[in-house]
C-alpha positions as YAML, in Angstrom:
chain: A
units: angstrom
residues:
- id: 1
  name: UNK
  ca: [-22.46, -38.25, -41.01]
- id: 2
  name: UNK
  ca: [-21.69, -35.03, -42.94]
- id: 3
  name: UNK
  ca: [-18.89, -32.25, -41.49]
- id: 4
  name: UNK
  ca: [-20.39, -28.88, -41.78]
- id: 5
  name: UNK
  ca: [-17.49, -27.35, -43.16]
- id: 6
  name: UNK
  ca: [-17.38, -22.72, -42.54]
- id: 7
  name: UNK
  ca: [-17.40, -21.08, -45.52]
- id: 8
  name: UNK
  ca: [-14.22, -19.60, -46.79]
- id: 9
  name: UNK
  ca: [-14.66, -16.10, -45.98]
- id: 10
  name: UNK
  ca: [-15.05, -17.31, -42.35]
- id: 11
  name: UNK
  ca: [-11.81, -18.91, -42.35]
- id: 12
  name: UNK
  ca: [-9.79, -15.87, -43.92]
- id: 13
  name: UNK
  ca: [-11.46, -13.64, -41.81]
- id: 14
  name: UNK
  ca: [-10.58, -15.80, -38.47]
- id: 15
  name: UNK
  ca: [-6.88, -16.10, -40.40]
- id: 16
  name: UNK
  ca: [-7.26, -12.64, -40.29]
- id: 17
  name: UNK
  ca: [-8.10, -11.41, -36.94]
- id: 18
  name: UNK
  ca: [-5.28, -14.34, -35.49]
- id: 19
  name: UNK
  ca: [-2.57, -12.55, -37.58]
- id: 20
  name: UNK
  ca: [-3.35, -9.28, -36.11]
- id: 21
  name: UNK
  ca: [-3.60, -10.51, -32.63]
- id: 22
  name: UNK
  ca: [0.10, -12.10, -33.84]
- id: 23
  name: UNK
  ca: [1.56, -8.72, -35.05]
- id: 24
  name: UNK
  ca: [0.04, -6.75, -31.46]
- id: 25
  name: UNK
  ca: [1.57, -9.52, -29.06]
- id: 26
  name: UNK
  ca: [4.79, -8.86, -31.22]
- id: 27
  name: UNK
  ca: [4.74, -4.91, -31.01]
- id: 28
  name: UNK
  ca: [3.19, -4.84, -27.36]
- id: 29
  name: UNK
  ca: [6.08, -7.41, -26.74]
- id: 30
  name: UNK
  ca: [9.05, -5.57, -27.87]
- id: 31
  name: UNK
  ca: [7.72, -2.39, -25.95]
- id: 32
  name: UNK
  ca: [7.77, -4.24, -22.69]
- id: 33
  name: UNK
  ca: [11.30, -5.57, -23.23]
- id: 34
  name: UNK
  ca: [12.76, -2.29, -24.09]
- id: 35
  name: UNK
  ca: [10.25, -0.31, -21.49]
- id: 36
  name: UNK
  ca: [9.39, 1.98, -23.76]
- id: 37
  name: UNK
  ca: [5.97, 4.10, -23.82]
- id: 38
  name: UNK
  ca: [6.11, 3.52, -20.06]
- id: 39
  name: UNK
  ca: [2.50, 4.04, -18.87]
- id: 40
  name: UNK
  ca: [2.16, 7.15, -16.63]
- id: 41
  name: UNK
  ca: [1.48, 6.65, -13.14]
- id: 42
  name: UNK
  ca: [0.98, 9.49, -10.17]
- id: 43
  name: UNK
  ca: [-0.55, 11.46, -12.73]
- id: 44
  name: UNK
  ca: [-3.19, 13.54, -10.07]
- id: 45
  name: UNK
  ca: [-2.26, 16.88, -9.41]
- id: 46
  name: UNK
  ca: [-0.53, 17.70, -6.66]
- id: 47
  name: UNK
  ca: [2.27, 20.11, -4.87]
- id: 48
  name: UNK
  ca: [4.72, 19.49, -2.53]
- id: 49
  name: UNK
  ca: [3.87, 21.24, 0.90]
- id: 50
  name: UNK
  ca: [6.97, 20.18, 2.60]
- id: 51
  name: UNK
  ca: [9.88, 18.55, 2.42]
- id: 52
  name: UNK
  ca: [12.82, 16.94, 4.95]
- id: 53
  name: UNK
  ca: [15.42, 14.93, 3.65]
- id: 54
  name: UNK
  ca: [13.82, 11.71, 1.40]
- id: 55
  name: UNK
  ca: [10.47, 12.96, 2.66]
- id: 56
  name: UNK
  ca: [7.34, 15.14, 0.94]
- id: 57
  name: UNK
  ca: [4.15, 15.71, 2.15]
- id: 58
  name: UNK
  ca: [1.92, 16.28, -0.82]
- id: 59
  name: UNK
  ca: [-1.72, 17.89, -0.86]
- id: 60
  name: UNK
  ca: [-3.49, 16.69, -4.09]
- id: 61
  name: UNK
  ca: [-5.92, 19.86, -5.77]
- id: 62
  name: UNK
  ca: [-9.75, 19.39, -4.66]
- id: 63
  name: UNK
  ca: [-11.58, 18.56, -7.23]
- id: 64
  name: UNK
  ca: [-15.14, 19.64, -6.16]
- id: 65
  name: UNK
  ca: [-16.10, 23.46, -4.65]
- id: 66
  name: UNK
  ca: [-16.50, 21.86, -1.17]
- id: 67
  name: UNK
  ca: [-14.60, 19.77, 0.83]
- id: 68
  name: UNK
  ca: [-15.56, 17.60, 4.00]
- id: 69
  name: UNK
  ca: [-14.09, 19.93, 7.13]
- id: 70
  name: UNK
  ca: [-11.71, 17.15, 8.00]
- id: 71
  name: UNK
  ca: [-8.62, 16.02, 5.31]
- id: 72
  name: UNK
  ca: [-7.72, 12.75, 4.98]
- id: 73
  name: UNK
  ca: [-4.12, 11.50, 5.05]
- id: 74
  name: UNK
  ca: [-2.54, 8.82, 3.34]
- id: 75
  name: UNK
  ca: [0.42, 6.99, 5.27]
- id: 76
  name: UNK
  ca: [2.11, 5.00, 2.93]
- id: 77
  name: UNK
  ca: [4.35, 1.65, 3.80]
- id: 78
  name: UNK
  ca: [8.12, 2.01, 3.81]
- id: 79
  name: UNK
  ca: [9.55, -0.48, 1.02]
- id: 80
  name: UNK
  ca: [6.71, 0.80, -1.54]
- id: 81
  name: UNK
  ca: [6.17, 3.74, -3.86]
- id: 82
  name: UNK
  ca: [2.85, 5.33, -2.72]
- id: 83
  name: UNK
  ca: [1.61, 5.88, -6.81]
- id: 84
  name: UNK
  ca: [0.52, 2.33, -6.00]
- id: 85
  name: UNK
  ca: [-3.00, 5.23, -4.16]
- id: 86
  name: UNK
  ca: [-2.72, 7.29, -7.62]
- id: 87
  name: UNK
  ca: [-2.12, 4.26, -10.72]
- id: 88
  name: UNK
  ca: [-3.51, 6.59, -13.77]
- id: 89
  name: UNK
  ca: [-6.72, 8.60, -14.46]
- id: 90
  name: UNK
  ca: [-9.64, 6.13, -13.61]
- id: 91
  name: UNK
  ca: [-7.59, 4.16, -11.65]
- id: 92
  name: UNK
  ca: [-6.70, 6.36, -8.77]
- id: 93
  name: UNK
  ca: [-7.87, 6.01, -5.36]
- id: 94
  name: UNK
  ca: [-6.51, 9.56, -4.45]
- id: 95
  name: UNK
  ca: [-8.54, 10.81, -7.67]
- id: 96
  name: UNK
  ca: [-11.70, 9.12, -6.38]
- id: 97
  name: UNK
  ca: [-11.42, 10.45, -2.63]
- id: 98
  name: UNK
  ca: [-10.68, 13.49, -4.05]
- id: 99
  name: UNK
  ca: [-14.42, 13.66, -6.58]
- id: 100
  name: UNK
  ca: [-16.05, 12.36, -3.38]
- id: 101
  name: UNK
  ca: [-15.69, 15.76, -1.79]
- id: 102
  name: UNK
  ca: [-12.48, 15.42, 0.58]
- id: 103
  name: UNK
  ca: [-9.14, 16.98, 0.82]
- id: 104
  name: UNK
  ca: [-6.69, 14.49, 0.27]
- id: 105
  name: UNK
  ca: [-2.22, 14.34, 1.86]
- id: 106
  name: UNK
  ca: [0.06, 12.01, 0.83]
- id: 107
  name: UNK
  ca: [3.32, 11.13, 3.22]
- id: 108
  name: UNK
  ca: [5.21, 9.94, 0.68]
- id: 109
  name: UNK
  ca: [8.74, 8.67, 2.42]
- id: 110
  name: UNK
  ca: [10.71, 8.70, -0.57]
- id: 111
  name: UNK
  ca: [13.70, 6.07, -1.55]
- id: 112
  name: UNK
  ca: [16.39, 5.67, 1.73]
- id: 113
  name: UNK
  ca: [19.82, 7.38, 1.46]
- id: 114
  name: UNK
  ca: [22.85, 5.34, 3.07]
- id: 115
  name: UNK
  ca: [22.74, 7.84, 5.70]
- id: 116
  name: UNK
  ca: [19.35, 6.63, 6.36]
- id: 117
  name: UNK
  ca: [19.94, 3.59, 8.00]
- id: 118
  name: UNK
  ca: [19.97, 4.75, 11.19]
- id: 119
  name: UNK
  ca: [16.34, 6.21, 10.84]
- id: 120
  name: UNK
  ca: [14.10, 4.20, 13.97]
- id: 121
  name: UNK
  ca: [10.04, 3.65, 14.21]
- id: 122
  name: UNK
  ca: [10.52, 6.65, 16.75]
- id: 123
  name: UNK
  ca: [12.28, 8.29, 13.94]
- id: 124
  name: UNK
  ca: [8.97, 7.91, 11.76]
- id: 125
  name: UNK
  ca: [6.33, 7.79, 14.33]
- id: 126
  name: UNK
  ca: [7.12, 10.51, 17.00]
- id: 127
  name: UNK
  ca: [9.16, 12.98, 14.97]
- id: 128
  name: UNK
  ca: [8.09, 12.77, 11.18]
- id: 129
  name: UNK
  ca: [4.64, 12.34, 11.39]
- id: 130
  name: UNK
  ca: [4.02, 15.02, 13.61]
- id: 131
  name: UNK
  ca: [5.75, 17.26, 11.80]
- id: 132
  name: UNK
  ca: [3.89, 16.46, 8.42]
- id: 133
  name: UNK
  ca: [0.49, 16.55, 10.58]
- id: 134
  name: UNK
  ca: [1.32, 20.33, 12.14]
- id: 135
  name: UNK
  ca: [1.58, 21.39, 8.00]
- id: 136
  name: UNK
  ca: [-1.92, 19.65, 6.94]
- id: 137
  name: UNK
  ca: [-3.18, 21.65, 10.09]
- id: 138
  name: UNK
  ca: [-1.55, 24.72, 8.20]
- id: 139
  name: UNK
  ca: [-2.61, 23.91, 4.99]
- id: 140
  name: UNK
  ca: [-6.47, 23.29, 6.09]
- id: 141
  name: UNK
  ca: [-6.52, 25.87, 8.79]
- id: 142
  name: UNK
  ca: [-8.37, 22.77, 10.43]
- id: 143
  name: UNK
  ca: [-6.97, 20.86, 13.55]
- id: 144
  name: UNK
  ca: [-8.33, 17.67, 12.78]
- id: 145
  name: UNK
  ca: [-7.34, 14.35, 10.74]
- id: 146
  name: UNK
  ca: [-7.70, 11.23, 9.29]
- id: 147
  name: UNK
  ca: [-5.10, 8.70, 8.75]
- id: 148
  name: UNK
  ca: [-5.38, 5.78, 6.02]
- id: 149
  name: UNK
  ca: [-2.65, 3.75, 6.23]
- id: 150
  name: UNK
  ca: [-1.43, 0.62, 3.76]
- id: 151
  name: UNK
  ca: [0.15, -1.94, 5.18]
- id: 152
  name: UNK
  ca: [3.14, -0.78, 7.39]
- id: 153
  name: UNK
  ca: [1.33, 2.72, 6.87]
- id: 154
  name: UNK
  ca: [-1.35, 1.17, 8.80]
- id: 155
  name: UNK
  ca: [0.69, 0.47, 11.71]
- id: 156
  name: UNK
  ca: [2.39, 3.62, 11.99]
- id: 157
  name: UNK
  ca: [-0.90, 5.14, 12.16]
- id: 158
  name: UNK
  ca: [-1.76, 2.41, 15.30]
- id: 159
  name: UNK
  ca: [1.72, 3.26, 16.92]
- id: 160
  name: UNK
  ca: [0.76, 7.11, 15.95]
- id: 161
  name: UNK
  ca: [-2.52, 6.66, 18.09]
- id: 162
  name: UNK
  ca: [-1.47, 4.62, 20.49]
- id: 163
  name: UNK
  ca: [1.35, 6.72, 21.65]
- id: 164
  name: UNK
  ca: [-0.74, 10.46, 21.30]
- id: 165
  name: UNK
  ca: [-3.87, 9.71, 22.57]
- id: 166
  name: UNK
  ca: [-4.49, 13.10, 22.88]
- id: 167
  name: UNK
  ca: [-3.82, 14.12, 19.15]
- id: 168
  name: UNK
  ca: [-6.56, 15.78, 16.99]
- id: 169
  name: UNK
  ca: [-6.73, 12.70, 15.16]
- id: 170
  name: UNK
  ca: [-10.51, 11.96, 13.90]
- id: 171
  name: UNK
  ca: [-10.58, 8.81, 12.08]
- id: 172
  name: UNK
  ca: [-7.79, 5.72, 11.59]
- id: 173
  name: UNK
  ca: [-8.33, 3.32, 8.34]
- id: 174
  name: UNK
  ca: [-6.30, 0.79, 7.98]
- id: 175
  name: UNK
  ca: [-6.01, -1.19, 5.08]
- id: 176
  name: UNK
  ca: [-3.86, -4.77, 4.50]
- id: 177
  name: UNK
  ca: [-2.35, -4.23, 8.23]
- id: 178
  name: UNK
  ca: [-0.70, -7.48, 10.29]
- id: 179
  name: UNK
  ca: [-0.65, -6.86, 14.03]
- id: 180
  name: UNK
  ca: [-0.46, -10.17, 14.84]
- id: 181
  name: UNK
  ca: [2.99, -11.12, 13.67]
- id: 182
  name: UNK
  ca: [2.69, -14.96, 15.22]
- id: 183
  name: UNK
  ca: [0.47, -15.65, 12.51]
- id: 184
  name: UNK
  ca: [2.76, -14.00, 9.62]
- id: 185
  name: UNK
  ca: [3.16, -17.41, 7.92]
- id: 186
  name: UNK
  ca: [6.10, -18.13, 6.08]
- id: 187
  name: UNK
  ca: [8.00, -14.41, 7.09]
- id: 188
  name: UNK
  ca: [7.58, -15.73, 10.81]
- id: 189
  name: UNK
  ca: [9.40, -18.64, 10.08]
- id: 190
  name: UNK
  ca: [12.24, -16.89, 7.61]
- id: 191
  name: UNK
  ca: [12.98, -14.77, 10.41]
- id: 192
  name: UNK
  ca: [12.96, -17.30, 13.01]
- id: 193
  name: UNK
  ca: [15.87, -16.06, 15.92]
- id: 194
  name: UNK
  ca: [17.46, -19.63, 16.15]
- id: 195
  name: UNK
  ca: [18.15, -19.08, 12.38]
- id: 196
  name: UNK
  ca: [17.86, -15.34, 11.09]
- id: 197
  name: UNK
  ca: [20.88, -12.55, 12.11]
- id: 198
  name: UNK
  ca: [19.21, -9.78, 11.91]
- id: 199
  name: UNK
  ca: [22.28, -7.84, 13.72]
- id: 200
  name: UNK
  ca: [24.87, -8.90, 11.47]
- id: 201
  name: UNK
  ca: [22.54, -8.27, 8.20]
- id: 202
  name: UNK
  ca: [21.77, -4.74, 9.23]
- id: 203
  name: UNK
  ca: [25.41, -4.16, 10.42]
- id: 204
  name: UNK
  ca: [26.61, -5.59, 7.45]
- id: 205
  name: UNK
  ca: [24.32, -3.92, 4.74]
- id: 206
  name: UNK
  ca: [23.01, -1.17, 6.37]
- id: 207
  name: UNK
  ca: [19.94, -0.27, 4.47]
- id: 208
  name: UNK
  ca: [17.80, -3.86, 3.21]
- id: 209
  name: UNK
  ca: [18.33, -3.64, -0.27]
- id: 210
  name: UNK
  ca: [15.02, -3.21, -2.57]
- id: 211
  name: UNK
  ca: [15.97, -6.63, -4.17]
- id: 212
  name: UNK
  ca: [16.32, -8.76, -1.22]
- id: 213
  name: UNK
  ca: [12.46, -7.52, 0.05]
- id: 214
  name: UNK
  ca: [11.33, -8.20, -3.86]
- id: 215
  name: UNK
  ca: [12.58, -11.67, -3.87]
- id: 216
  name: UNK
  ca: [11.16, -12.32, -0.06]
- id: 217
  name: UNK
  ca: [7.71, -11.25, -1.20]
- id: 218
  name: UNK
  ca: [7.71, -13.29, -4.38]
- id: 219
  name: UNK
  ca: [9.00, -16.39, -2.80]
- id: 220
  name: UNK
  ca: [5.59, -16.19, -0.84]
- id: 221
  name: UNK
  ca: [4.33, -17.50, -4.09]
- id: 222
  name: UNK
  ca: [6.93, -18.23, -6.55]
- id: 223
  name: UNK
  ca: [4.75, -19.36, -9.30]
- id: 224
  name: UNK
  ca: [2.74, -15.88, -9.66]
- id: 225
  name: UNK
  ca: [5.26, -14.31, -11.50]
- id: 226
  name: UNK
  ca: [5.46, -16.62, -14.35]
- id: 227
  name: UNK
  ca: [1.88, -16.97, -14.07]
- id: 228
  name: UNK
  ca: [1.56, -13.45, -14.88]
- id: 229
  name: UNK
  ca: [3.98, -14.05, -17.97]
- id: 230
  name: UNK
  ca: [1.85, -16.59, -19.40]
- id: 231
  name: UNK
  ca: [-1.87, -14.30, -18.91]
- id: 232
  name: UNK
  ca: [0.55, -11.72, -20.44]
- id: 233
  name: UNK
  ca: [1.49, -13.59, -23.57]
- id: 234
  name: UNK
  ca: [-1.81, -14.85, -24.10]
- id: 235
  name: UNK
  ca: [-3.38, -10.98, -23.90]
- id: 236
  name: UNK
  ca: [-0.58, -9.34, -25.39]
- id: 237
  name: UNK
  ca: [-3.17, -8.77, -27.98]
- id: 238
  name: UNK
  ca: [-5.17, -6.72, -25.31]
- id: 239
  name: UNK
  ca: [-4.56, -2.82, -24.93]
- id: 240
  name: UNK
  ca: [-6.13, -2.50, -21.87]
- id: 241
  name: UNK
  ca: [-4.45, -6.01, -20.36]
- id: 242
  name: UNK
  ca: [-1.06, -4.88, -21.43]
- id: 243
  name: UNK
  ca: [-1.54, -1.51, -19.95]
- id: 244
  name: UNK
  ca: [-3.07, -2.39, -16.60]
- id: 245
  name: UNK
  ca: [0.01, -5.44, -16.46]
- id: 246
  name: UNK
  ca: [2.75, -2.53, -17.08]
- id: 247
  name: UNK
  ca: [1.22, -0.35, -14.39]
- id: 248
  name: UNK
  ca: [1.61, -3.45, -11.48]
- id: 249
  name: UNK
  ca: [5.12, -4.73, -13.00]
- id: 250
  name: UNK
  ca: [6.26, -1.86, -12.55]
- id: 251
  name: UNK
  ca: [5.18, -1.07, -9.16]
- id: 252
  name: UNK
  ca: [6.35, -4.22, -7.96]
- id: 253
  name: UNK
  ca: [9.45, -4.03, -9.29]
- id: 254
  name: UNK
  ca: [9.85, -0.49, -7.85]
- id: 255
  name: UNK
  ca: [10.54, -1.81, -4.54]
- id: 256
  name: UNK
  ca: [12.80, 0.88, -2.28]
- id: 257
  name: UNK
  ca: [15.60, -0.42, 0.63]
- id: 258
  name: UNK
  ca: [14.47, -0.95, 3.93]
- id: 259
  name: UNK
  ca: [15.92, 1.85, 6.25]
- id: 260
  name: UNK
  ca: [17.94, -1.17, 8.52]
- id: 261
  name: UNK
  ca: [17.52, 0.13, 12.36]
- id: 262
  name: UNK
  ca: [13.75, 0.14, 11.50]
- id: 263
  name: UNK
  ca: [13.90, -3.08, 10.10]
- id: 264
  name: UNK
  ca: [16.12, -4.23, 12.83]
- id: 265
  name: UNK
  ca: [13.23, -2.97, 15.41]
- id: 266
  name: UNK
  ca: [10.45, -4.72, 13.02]
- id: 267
  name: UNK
  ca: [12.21, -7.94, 12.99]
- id: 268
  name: UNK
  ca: [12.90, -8.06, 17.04]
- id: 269
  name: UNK
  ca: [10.39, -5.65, 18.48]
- id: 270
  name: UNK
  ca: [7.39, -6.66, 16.34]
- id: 271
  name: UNK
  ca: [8.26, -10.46, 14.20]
- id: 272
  name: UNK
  ca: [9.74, -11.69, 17.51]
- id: 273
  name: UNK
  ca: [8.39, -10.33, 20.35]
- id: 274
  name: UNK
  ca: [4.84, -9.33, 18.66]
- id: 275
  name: UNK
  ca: [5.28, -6.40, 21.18]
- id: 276
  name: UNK
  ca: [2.02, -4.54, 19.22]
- id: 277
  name: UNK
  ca: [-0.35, -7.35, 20.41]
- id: 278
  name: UNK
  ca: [1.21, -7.85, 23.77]
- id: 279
  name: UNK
  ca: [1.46, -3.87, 24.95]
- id: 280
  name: UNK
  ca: [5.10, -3.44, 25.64]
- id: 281
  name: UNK
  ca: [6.16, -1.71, 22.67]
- id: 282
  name: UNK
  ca: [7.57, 1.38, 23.64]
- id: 283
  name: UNK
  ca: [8.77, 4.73, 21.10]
- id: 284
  name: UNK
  ca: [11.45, 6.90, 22.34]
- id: 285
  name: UNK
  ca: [10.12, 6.15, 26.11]
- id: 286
  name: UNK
  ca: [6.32, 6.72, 25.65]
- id: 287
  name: UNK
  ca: [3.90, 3.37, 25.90]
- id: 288
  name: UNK
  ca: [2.55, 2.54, 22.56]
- id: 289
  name: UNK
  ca: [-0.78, 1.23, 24.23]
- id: 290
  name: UNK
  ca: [-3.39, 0.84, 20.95]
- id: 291
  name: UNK
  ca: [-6.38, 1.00, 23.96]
- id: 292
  name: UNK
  ca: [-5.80, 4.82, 24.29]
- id: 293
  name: UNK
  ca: [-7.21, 4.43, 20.60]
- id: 294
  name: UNK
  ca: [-10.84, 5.81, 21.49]
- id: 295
  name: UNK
  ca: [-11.51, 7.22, 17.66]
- id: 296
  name: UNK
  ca: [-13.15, 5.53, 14.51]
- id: 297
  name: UNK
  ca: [-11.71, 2.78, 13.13]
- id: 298
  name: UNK
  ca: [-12.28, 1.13, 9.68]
- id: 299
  name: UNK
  ca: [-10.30, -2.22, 9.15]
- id: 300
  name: UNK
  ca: [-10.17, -3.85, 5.71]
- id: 301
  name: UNK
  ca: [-8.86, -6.88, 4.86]
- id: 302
  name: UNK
  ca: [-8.20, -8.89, 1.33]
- id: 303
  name: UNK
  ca: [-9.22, -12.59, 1.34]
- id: 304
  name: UNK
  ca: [-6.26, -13.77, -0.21]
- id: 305
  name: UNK
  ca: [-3.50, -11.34, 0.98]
- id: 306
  name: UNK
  ca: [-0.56, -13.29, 1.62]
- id: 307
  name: UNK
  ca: [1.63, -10.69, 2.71]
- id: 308
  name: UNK
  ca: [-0.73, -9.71, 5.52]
- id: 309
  name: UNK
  ca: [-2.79, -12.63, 6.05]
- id: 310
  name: UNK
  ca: [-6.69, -12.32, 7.68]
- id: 311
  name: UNK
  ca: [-4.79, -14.51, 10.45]
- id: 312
  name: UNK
  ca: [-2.10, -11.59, 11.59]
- id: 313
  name: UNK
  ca: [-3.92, -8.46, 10.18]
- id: 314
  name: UNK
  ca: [-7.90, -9.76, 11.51]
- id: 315
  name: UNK
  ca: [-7.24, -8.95, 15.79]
- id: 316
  name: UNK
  ca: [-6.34, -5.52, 15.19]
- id: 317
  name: UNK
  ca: [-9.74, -4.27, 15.91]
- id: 318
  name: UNK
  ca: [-9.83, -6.04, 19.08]
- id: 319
  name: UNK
  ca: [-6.39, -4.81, 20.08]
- id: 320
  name: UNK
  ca: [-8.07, -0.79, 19.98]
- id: 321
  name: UNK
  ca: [-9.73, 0.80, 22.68]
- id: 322
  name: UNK
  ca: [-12.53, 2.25, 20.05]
- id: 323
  name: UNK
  ca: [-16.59, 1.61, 20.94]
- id: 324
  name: UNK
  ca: [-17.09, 2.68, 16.56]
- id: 325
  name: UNK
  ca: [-14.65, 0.00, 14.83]
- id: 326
  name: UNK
  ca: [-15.48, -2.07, 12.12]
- id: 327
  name: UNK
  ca: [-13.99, -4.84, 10.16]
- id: 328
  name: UNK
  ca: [-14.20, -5.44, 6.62]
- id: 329
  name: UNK
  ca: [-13.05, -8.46, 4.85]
- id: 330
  name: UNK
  ca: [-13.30, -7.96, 0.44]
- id: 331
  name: UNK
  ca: [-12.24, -10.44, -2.29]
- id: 332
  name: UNK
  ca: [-9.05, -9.76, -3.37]
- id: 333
  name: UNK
  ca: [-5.07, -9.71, -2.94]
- id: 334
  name: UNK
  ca: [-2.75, -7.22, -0.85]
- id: 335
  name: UNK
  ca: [-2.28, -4.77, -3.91]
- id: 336
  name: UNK
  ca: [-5.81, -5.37, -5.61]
- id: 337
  name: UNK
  ca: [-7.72, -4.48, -2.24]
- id: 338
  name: UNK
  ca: [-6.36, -1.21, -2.69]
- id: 339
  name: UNK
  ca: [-5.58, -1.02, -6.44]
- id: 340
  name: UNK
  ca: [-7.38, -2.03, -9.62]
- id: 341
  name: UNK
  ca: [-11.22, -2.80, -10.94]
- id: 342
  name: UNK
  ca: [-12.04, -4.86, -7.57]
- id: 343
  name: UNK
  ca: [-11.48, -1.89, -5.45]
- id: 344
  name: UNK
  ca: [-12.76, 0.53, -7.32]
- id: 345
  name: UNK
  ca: [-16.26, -1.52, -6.75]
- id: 346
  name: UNK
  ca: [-15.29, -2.43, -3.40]
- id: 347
  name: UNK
  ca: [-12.76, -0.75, -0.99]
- id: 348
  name: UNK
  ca: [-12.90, 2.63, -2.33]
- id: 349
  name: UNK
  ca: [-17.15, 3.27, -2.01]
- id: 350
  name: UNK
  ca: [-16.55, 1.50, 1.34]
- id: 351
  name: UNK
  ca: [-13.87, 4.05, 2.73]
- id: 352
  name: UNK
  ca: [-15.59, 7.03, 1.31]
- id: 353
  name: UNK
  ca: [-18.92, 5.68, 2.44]
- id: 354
  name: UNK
  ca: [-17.00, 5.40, 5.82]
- id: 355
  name: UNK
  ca: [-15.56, 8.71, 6.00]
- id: 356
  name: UNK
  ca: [-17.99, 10.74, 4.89]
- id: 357
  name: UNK
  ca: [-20.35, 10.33, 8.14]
- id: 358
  name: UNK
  ca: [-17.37, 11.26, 10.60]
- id: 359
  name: UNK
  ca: [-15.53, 14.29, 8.51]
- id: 360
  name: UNK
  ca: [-17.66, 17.27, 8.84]
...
């Protein structure tokens, strides 16, 4: 049998093309080791409305001549930076609310001082947000809101509704939320209270360092960071891989401390008592009871989120007292429901969809 050998100018030009996917790994390399031409990131225009200690409440510019009569805004979680809601141009979920017509806030809690450590879910929930919703009533000149809330964001907005029934708030989405903390997996059994001191680690460090949370999220799966490495290496050739692999790195790696009281309430109040699901959690004396919750609710879940698993964050619509609530479960992760090319197809048409009937 005959070999069909390629011509030569096939092989130089395949020589070719392999030495210039060599020299762009190299030169996308060494800019990833030294961090340099850091991709931007929180790039959508905004101004700072107010500001208390760590904390700003931005308002983002509209982007269209009308907006829907009722703003929507974003509660981020505690231990992440909320650019995570405004990656880059095209890759913004702010920016895409934003074309869609609404007026878009941003709570944006900022990186804990020492000082901070004695900052409490009442803290957050009964003093802070409040404060941030009277100045989106000032900006807007409109009473009403909508919360959407990421993770922990999502359950300050449920402790929000559940403890001001009464409050002008319109709409509650909730995105990559655990209510259920029984069914938290591996952090249920970390924290176990025959085993884990929460007391002493809070009285001893004050504030949860950033690194400590990194580690405890990564030890979920340990192999994903090195699998990232390796899809990194072999697309190091890629522009648009390299850039899209810098923006997530470096959010990940941007984790912030945990103020400690709140984490010392999280661990007892919510990780070991599950006091959310079971009605007795109570905020600076007022019952946070998530049936007084009688507005919209949209609840989306990833299929593969492994921080908030479908197991802890799926009751949460059966926990609310709300007759228009509905449950959405998308392909995805805990940062790519929100974040990249699957949620730009999927979670962001859905919210805006979502919103869009119940904000005028």
């Amino acid at each position: 049998m005959t070999m069909v050998r390629p011509p030569v100018e096939t092989i130089i030009e395949t020589a070719q093309e392999e030495v210039e996917r060599t020299r762009e790994r190299v030169k996308k390399g060494v800019d990833i080791l030294l961090a340099r031409n850091e991709p931007p990131v929180g790039i959508t225009p905004k101004e700072v409305i107010y500001q208390r200690g760590t904390l700003k409440l931005y308002h983002y510019k509209p982007m269209t001549d009308e907006v829907y009569r009722v703003p929507v805004v974003f509660v981020m979680s505690l231990v992440s930076k909320p650019w995570i809601l405004d990656l880059t141009f095209g890759q913004s979920f702010v920016q895409y609310l934003l074309a869609q017509g609404f007026d878009v806030f941003m709570i944006d809690w900022g990186v804990p001082r020492p000082e901070d450590k004695r900052l409490s879910f009442e803290d957050y929930v009964t003093d802070l947000m409040p404060d941030c919703f009277e100045h989106v009533q000032k900006a807007t000149g409109e009473e009403d809101f909508s919360i959407l809330g990421y993770c922990m964001g999502g359950i300050f907005g449920l402790m929000y509704g559940g403890v001001y029934p009464d409050a002008p708030l319109k709409n509650l989405v909730c995105a990559a939320t655990p209510v259920d903390m029984e069914n938290m997996g591996l952090f249920r059994k970390w924290t176990d209270r025959r085993f884990f001191d929460v007391d002493r680690l809070v009285d001893s460090l004050g504030n949860i360092p950033p690194e400590m949370m990194l580690r405890s999220f990564e030890l979920l799966r340990p192999m994903d960071r090195w699998g990232g490495y390796i899809r990194l290496i072999d697309n190091l050739w890629d522009p648009q891989f390299v850039y899209g692999f810098r923006i997530m790195y470096k959010w990940t790696n941007e984790q912030i401390p945990f103020p400690g009281e709140t984490y010392r309430q999280f661990i007892k109040e919510l990780m070991w008592e599950n006091k959310l699901v079971t009605g007795q959690l109570n905020l600076g004396g007022k019952r946070v009871d998530l049936q007084n919750i009688k507005i919209p609710v949209l609840h989306a879940m990833a299929e593969h989120d492994h921080i908030a698993p479908y197991a802890a964050a799926g009751p949460l619509t059966q926990l609310v007292g709300s007759e228009d609530k509905e449950d959405v479960l998308l392909k995805g992760g805990h940062v790519s429901l929100v974040a990249g090319k699957n949620a730009v197809g999927r979670f962001w048409p859905k919210v805006a969809d979502w919103l869009s009937h119940r904000s005028r």
